[in-house]
NUMARRO-993447 format. One line per 10 residues: number of its first residue (from 1); their letters; for each residue x, y, z of C-alpha. Coordinates in Angstrom, 1 decimal. Layout:
// NUMARRO-993447
NUM> a> X/Y/Z ~ ... .
***
This chain:
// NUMARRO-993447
1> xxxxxxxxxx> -168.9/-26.1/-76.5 ~ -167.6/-23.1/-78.7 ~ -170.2/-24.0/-81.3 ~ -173.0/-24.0/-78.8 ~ -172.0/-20.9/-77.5 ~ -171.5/-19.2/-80.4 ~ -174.9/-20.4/-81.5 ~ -176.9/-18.4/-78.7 ~ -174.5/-14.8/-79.2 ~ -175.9/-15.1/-82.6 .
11> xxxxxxxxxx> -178.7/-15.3/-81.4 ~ -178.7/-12.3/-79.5 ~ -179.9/-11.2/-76.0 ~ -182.9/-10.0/-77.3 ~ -184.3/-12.9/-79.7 ~ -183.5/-14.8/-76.1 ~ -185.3/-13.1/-74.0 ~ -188.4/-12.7/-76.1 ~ -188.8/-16.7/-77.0 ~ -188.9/-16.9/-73.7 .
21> xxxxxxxxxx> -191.5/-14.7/-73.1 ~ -193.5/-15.7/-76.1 ~ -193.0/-19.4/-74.9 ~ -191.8/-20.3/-78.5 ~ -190.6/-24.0/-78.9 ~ -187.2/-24.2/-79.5 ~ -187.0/-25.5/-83.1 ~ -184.0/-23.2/-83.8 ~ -181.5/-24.8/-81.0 ~ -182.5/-28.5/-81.8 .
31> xxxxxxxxxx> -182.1/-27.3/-85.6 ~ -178.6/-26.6/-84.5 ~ -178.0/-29.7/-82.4 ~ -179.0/-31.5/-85.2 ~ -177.1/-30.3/-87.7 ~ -173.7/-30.5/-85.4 ~ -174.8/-33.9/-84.3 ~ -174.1/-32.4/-80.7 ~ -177.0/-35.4/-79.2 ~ -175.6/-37.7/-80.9 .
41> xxxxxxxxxx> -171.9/-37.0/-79.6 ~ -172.7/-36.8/-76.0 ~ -175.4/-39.3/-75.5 ~ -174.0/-42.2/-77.6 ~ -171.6/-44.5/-75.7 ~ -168.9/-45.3/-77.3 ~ -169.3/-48.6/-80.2 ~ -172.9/-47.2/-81.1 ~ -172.2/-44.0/-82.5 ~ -169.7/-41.9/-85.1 .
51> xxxxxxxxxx> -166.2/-41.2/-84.1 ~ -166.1/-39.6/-81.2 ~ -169.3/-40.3/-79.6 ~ -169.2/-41.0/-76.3 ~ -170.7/-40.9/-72.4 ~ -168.4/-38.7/-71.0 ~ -169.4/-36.9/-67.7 ~ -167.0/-34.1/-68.0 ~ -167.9/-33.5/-71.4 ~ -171.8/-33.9/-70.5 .
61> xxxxxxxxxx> -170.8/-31.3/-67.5 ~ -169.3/-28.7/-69.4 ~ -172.7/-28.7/-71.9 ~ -175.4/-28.6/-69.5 ~ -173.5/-25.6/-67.3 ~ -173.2/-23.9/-70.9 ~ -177.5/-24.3/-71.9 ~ -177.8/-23.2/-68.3 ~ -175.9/-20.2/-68.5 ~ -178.4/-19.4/-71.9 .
71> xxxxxxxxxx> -181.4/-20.6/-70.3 ~ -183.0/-23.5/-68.3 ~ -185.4/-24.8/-71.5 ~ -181.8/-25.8/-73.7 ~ -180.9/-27.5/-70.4 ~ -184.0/-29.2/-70.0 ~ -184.1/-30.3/-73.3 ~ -181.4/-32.1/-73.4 ~ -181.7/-33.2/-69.7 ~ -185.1/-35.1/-70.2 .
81> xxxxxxxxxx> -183.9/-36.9/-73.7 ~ -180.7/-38.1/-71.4 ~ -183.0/-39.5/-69.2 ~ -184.8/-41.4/-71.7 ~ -181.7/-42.6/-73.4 ~ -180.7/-44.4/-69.9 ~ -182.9/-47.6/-69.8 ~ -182.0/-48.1/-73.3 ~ -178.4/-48.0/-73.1 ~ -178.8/-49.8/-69.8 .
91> xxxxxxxxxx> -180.9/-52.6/-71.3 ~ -179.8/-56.0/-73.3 ~ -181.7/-55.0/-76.0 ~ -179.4/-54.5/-78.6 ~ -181.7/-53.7/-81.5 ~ -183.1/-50.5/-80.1 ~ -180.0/-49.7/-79.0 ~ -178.3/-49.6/-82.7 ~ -181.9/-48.0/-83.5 ~ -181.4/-45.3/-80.8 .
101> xxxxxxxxxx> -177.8/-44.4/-82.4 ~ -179.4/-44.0/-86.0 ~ -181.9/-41.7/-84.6 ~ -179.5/-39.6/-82.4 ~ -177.6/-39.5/-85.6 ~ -180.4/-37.7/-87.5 ~ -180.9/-35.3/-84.6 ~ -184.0/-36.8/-82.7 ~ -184.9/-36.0/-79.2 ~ -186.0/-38.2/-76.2 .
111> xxxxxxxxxx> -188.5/-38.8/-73.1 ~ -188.4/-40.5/-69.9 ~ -191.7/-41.5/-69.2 ~ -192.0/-42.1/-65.6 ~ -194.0/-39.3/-63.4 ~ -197.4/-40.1/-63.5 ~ -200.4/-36.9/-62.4 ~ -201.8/-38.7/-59.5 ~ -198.6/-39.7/-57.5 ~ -195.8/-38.2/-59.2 .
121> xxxxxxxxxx> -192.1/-40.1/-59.4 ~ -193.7/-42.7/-57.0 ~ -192.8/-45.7/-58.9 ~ -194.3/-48.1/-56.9 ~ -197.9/-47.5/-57.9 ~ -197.4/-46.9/-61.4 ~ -200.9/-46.8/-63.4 ~ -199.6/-48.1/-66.9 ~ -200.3/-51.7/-67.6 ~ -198.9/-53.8/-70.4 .
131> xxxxxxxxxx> -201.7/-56.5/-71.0 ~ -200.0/-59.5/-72.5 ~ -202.0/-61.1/-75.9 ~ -202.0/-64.4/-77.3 ~ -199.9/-63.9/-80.4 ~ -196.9/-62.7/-77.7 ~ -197.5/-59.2/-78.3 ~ -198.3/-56.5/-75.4 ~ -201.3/-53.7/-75.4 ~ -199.9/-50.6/-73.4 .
141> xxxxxxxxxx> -202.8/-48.8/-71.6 ~ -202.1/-45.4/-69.1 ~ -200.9/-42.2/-68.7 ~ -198.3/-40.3/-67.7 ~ -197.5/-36.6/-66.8 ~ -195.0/-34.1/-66.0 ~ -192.8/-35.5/-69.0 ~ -190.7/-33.2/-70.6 ~ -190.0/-33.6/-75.1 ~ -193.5/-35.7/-74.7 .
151> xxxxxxxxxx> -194.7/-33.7/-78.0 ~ -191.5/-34.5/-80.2 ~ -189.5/-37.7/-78.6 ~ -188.7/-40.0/-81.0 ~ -188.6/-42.9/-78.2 ~ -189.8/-42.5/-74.9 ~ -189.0/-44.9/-72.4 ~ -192.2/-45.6/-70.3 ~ -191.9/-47.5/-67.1 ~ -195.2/-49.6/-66.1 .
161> xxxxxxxxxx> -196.0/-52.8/-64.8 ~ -197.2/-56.0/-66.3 ~ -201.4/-56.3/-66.0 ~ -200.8/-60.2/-65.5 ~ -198.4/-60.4/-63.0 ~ -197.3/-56.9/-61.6 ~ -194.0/-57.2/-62.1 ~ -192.5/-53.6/-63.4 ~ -191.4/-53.0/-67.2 ~ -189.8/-50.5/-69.1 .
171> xxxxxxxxxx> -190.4/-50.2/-72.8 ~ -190.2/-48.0/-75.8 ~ -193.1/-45.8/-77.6 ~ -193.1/-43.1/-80.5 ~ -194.5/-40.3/-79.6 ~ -195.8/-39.8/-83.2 ~ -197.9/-43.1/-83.2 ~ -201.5/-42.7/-84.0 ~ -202.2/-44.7/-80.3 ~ -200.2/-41.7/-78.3 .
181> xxxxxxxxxx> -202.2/-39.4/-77.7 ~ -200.4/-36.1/-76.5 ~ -203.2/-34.4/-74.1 ~ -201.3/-30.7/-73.2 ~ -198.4/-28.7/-72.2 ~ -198.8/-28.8/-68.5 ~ -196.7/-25.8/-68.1 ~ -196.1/-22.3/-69.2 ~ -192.6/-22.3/-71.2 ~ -190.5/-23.0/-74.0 .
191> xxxxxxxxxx> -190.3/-26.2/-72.9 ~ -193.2/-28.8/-74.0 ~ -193.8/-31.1/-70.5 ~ -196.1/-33.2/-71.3 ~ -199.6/-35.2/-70.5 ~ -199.4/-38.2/-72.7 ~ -201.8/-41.5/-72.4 ~ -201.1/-44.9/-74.0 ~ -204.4/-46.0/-75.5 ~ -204.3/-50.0/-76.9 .
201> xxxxxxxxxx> -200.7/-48.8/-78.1 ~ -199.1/-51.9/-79.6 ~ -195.8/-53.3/-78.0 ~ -193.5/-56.3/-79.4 ~ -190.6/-57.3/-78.0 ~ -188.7/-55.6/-79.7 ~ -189.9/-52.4/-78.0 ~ -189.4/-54.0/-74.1 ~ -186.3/-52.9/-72.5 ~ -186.4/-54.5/-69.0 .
211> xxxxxxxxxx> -188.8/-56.9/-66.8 ~ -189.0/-57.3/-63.5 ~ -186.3/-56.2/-60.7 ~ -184.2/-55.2/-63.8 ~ -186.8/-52.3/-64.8 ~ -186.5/-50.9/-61.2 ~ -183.2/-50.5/-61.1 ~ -182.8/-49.1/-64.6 ~ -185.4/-46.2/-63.2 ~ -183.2/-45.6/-60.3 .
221> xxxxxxxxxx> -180.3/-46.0/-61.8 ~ -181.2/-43.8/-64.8 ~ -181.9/-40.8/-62.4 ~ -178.6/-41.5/-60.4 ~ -176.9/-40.4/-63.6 ~ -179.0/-37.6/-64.5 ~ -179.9/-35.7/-61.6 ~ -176.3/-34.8/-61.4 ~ -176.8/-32.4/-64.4 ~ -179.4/-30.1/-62.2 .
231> xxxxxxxxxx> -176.1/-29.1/-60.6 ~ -174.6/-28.0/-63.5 ~ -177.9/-26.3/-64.8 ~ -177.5/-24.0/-61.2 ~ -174.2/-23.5/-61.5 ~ -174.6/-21.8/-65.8 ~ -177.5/-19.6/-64.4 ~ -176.1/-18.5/-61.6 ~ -173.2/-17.6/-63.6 ~ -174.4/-15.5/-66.1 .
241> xxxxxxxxxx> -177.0/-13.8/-63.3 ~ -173.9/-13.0/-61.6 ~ -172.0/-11.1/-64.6 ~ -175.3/-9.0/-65.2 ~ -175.6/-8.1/-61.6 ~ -172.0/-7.0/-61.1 ~ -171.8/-5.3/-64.2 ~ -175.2/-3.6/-63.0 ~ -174.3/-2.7/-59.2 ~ -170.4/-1.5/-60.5 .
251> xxxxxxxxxx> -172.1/1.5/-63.0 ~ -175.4/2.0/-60.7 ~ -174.4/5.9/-58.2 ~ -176.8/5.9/-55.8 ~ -176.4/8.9/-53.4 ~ -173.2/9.9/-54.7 ~ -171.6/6.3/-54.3 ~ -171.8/3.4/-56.5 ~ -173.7/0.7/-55.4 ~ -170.7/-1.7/-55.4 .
261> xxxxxxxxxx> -169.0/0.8/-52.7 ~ -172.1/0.2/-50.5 ~ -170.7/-2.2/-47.1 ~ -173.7/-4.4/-47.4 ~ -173.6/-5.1/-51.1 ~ -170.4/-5.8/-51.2 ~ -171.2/-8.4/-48.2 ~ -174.1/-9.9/-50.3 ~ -172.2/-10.1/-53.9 ~ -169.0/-11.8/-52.1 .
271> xxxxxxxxxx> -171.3/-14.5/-50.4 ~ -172.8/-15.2/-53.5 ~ -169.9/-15.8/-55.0 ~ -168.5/-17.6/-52.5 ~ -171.0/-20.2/-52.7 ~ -171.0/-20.2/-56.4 ~ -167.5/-21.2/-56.3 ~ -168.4/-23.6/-53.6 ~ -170.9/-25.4/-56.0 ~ -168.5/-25.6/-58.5 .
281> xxxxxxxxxx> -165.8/-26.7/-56.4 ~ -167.4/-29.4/-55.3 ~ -169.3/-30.8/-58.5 ~ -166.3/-31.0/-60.5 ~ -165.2/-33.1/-57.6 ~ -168.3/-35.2/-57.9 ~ -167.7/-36.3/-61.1 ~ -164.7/-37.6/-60.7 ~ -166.1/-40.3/-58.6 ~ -168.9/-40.5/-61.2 .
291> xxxxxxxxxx> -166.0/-41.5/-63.5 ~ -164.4/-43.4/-61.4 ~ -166.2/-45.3/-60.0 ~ -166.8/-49.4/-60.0 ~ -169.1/-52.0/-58.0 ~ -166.3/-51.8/-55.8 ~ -166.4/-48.4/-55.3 ~ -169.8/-46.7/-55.0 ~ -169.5/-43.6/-53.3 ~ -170.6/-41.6/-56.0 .
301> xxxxxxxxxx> -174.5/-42.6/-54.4 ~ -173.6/-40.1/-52.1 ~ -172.0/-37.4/-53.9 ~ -174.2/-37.3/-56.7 ~ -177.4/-37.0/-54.5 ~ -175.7/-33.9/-52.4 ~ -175.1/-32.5/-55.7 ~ -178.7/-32.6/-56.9 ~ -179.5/-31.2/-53.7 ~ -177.2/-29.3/-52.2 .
311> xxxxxxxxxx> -175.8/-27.7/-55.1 ~ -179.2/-26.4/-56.2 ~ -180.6/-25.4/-53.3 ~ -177.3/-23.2/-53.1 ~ -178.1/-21.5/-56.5 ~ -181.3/-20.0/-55.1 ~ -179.2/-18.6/-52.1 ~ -176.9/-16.9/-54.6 ~ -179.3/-15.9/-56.5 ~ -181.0/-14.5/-53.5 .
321> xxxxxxxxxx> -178.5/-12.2/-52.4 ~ -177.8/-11.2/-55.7 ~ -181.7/-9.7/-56.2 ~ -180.9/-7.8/-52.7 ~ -178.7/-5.9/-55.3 ~ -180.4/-6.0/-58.6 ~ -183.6/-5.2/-56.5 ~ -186.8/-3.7/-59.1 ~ -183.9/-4.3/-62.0 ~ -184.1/-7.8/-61.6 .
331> xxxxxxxxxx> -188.0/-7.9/-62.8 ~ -187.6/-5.8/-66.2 ~ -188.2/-8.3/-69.2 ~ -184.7/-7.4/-71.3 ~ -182.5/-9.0/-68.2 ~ -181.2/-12.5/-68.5 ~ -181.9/-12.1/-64.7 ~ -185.8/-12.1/-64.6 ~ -185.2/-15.9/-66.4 ~ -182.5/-16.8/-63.6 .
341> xxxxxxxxxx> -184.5/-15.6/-60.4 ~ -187.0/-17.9/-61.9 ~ -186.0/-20.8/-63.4 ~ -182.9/-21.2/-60.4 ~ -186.4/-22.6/-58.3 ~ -187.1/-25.3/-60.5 ~ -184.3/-27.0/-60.4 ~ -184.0/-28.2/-56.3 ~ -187.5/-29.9/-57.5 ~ -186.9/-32.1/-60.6 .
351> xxxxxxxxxx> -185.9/-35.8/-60.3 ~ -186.9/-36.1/-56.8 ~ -187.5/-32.8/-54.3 ~ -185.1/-31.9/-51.9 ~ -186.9/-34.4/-49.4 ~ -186.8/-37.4/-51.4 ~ -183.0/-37.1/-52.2 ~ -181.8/-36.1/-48.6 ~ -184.0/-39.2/-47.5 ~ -181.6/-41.3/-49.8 .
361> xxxxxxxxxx> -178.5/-39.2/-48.1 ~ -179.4/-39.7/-44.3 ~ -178.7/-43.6/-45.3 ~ -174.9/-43.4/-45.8 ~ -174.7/-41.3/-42.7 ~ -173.9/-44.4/-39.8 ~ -171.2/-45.9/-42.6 ~ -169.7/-42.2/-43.3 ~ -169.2/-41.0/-40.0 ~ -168.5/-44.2/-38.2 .
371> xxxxxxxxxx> -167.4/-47.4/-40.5 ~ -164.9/-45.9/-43.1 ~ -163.4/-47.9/-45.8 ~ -160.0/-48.0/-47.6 ~ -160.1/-46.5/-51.1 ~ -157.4/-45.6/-53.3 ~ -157.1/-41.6/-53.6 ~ -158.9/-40.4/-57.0 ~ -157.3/-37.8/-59.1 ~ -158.9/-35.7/-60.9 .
381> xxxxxxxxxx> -160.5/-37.1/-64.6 ~ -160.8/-35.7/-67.2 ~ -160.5/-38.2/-69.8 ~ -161.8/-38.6/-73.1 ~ -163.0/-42.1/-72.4 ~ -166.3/-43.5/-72.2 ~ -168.1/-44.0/-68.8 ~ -168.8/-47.3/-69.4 ~ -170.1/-47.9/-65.5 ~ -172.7/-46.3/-65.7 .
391> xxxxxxxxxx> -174.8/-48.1/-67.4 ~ -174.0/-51.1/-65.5 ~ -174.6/-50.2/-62.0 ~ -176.0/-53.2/-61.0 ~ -178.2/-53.7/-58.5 ~ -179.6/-50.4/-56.3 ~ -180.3/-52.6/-53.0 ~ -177.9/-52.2/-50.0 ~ -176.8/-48.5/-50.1 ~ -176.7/-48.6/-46.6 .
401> xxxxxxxxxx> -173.7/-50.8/-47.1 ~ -171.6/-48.5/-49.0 ~ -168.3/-47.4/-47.4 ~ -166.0/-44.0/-47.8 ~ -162.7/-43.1/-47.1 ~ -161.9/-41.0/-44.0 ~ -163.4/-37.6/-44.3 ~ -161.2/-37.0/-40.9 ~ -158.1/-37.3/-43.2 ~ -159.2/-34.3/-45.8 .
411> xxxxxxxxxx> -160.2/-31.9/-42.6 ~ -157.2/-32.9/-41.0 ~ -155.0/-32.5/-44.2 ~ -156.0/-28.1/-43.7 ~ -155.3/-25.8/-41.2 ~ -157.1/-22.6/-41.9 ~ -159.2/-20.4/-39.5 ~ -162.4/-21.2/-40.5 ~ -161.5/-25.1/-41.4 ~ -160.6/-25.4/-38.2 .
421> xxxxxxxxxx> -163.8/-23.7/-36.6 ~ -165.8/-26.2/-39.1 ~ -164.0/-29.2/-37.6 ~ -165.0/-28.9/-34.3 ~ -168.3/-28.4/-35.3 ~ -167.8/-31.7/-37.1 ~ -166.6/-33.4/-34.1 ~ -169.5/-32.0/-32.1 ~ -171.9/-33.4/-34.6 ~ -170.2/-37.0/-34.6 .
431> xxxxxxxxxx> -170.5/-36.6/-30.7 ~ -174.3/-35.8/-30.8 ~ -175.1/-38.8/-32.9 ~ -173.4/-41.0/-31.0 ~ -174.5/-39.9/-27.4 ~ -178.2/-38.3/-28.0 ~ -178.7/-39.7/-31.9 ~ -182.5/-39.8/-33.3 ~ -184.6/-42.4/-31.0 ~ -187.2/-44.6/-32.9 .
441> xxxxxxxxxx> -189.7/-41.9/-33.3 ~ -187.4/-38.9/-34.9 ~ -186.0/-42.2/-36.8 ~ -189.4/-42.0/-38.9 ~ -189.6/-38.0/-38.4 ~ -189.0/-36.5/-41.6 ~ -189.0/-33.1/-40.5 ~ -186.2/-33.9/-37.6 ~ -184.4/-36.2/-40.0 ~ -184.4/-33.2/-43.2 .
451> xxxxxxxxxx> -182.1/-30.8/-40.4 ~ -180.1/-33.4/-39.4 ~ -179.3/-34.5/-42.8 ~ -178.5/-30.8/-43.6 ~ -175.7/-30.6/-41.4 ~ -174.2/-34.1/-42.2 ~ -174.2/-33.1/-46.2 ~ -172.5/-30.0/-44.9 ~ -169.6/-32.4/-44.4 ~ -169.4/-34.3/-46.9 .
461> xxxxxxxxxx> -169.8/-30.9/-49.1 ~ -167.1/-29.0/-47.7 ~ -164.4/-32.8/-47.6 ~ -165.0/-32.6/-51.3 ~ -164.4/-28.9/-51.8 ~ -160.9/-29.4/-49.5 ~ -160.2/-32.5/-52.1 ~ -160.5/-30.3/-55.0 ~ -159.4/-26.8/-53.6 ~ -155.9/-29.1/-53.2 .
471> xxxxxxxxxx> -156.2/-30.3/-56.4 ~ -156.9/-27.2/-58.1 ~ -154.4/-25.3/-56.1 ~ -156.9/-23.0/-54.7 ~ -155.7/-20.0/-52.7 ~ -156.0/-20.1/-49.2 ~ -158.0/-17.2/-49.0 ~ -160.7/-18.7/-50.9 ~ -160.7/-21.9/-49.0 ~ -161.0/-19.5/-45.8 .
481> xxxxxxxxxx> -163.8/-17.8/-47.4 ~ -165.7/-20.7/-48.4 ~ -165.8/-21.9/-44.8 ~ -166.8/-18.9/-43.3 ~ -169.8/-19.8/-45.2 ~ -170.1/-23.2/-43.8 ~ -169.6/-22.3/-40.5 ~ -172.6/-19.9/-40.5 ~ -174.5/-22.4/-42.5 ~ -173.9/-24.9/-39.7 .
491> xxxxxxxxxx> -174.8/-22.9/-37.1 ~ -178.2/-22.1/-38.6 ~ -179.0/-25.7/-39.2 ~ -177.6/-26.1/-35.5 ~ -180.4/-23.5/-33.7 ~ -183.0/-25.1/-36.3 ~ -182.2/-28.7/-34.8 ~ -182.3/-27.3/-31.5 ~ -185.8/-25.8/-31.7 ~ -187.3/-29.1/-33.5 .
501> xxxxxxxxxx> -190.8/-30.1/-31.4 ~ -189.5/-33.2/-30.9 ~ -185.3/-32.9/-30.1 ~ -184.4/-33.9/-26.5 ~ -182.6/-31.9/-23.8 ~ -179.2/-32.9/-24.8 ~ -179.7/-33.4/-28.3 ~ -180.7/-29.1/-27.5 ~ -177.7/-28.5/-25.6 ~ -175.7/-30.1/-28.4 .
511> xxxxxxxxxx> -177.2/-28.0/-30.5 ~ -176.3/-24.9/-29.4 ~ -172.8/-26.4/-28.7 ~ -172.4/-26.6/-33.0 ~ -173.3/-23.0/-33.0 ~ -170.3/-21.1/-33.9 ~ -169.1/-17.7/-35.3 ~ -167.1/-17.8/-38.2 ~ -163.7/-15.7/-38.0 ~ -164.3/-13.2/-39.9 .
521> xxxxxxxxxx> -161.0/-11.3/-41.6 ~ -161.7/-7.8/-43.2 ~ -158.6/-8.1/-45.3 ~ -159.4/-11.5/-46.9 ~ -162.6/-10.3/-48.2 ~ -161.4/-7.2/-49.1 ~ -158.9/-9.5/-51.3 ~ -161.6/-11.5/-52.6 ~ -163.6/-8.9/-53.3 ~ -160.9/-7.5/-55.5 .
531> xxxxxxxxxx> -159.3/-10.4/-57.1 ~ -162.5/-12.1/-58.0 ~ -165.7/-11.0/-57.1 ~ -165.7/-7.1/-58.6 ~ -163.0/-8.1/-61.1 ~ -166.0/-9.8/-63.2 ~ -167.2/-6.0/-63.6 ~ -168.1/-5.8/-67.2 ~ -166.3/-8.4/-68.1 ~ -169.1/-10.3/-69.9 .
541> xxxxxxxx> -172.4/-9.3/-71.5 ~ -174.4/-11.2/-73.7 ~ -174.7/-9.9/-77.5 ~ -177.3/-8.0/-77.5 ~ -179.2/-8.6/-80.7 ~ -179.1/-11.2/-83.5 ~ -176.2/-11.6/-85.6 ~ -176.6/-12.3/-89.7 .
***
């Protein structure tokens, strides 16, 4: 982590910020990760790679929230070769996979290739066929699009489907092989995302990585590992946004105060720190499941979803309220935050929107709130070990099978204001689904189902942030302060419920039952405010220019 940050303040501000104007490829980072085997240390499990080398979540974590902080492309790079590195190391082949290690040895990069232009991630009607021949070879024939290191992957796992029989398949191409042909960049950035189509490209074997109900799950599978790194991307550029816009506000007099003196700013910056504390909160706790967890124990389905989704869509509030206060500054081309106010969009919309994940989420809901489990308690994990469970999820039917422990236990556990407003807002919602719950008709209503999943991830976000607040020893105060934010979210996804086309009478009167006013405490903030959120007052900036 030191050498990767070190590599960008050499880099400078300024070299930064034009690349990324200039869309320039970033030769010079993968130049470094190459030369510091940094690939090759994170993505190889442990027995295939050097000393050292391992799938560690916490590790993988502390990375992606670092190339976020710098800039979404070093993220995404390394994001979109972790993809394509999952149905290899989830596969039996054992030859690619001791090929794989050589090449993320000499510093390669990878591609998942699974997005296709005409019906993006939906799997099912993949358009690529592998057309068996006589000899026992394969011909690969389709396109795909919307797949990012397409220009430069030195594998890229493509998932199609078998032209004889139908049945789905995963297997390995070079992008450099004369019968790839790259079509374009389908985007404006740093980042190559690419159009590529397979034309009579020549597959053995050697190159197929799963058949049948085996290639399906390695696709879901493969995302359930990954799309836990969007949180972390968030969390790194909302971050650095954050230290520019305090540093910003705290030196800006406007009418003869500074703009940090301002009520409302200091309203908006303490919210948005909130939350960003929130989102960190609760994806470290997230991966301790991750690491954790076992076919026994699969409760990191849930978790790792509401990370995705919730943690992302959280960055884009911070970063709103933070533009309230960097206002016109926020557009000039030399701030880091012009990239942030950007790029914190893109992420709520990779590997699967909003919709698609908090479709999977609304599944665990009957088991969560009313069929708890017995689990031992999980500690925190930090351990250099490899997570070898994770590429040997097994199957990714029955989710609506999966138990968790009591969230009632974690609420219970705290007895704060604002906890205790959010409880009974809880306990309201658990009421509602059991007396006026979605009939048959807002059952298949994705618009009634999107709100109603909103407030239930609310739960499940702020029992995870109680786990690790206690864990982490966090101050009352900030606990307090985290569910004042809850409490208003909750309320807002309340009166949106309520005025749905299609909710009932009572499922309206419950609604406006869950609407609540936090309790607000002047001298809390004021604390907050002080100890944390103008404390980061020019207490970062990024070196400006490039460093010999």
């Amino acid at each position: 982590m030191r050498l990767t940050i070190s590599f960008f303040e050499n880099k400078g501000k300024e070299k930064l910020m034009h690349d990324d104007r200039h869309f320039v490829w970033y030769a010079d980072f993968l130049g470094f990760v190459k030369e510091n085997k940094i690939f090759a240390k994170l993505m190889t499990p442990a027995g295939y790679g050097a000393e050292g080398s391992r799938w560690d979540t916490s590790r993988i974590a502390a990375f992606t929230e670092v190339c976020g902080f710098y800039g979404l492309c070093y993220w995404y790079t390394y994001q979109v070769s972790s993809l394509g590195l999952g149905p290899i190391w989830m596969s039996d082949n054992e030859e690619i996979k001791r090929k794989t290690a050589t090449l993320l040895e000499e510093g390669n990069i990878f591609a998942f290739g699974l997005s296709e232009k005409e019906h993006g991630a939906d799997i099912y009607s993949s358009g690529v066929y592998l057309t068996p021949n006589e000899d026992g070879t394969y011909t690969a024939n389709g396109s795909k699009y919307y797949i990012g290191n397409g220009n430069k992957a030195a594998i890229v796992s493509v998932f199609g489907k078998m032209a004889d029989t139908e049945e789905y398949v995963f297997f390995a191409v070079d992008s450099q092989h004369a019968n790839y042909k790259l079509v374009k960049n389908v985007v404006n950035s740093q980042s190559y995302v690419s159009e590529f189509a397979l034309e009579n490209y020549p597959i053995t074997e050697a190159e197929i990585l799963h058949k049948g109900r085996d290639a399906w799950d390695a696709a879901l599978n493969t995302v359930n590992v990954n799309k836990y790194n969007l949180g972390w991307g968030s969390i790194g550029i909302c971050t650095h946004a954050m230290y520019e816009t305090i540093t910003h506000a705290a030196n800006r007099n406007l009418y003869g105060k500074f703009v940090t003196d301002f009520p409302h700013v200091k309203a908006l910056l303490t919210t948005a720190y909130t939350r960003l504390f929130a989102m960190k909160l609760f994806a470290l706790r997230a991966t301790d499941y991750m690491r954790t967890a076992s076919a026994e124990d699969r409760r990191y389905l849930l978790f790792v979803p509401v990370v995705k989704m919730k943690v992302t869509m959280e960055g884009e509030h911070v970063i709103n309220d933070m533009w309230d206060v960097m206002a016109a500054k926020g557009f000039e081309k030399d701030m880091y935050f012009n990239m942030a106010a950007r790029d914190i969009r893109a992420l709520p919309k990779l590997e699967g929107t909003v919709h698609v994940n908090m479709a999977l989420i609304i599944k665990f809901m009957p088991n969560y709130f009313f069929n708890p489990g017995e689990f031992p308690e999980i500690p925190t994990f930090h351990d250099a070990v490899n997570d070898d469970f994770l590429f040997n999820q097994g199957p990714t039917k029955g989710l609506g099978g999966i138990q968790f422990h009591n969230y009632y236990h974690v609420y219970k556990s705290v007895d704060l204001p604002n906890v205790n407003v959010f409880k009974e807002q809880i306990k309201l919602l658990r009421e509602a689904l059991m007396t006026a719950g979605p009939d048959e008709a807002q059952q298949k209503d994705i618009d009634f189902l999107l709100t109603v999943g909103e407030l239930f991830t609310l739960v499940v976000y702020g029992q995870l942030i109680l786990e690790n607040a206690k864990l982490y020893n966090i101050d009352d105060d900030m606990v307090d302060q985290m569910f004042e934010v809850f409490v208003s979210d909750f309320s807002r996804f309340s009166l949106e419920l309520g005025n749905k086309p299609s909710s009932s009478e009572k499922q309206q009167e419950y609604a406006l039952k869950m609407i609540r006013k936090p309790i607000y405490n002047t001298e809390r903030s004021a604390r907050i405010w002080d100890k944390h959120v103008y404390a980061m007052k020019e207490s970062y900036a990024m070196n400006p220019v490039a460093k010999d």
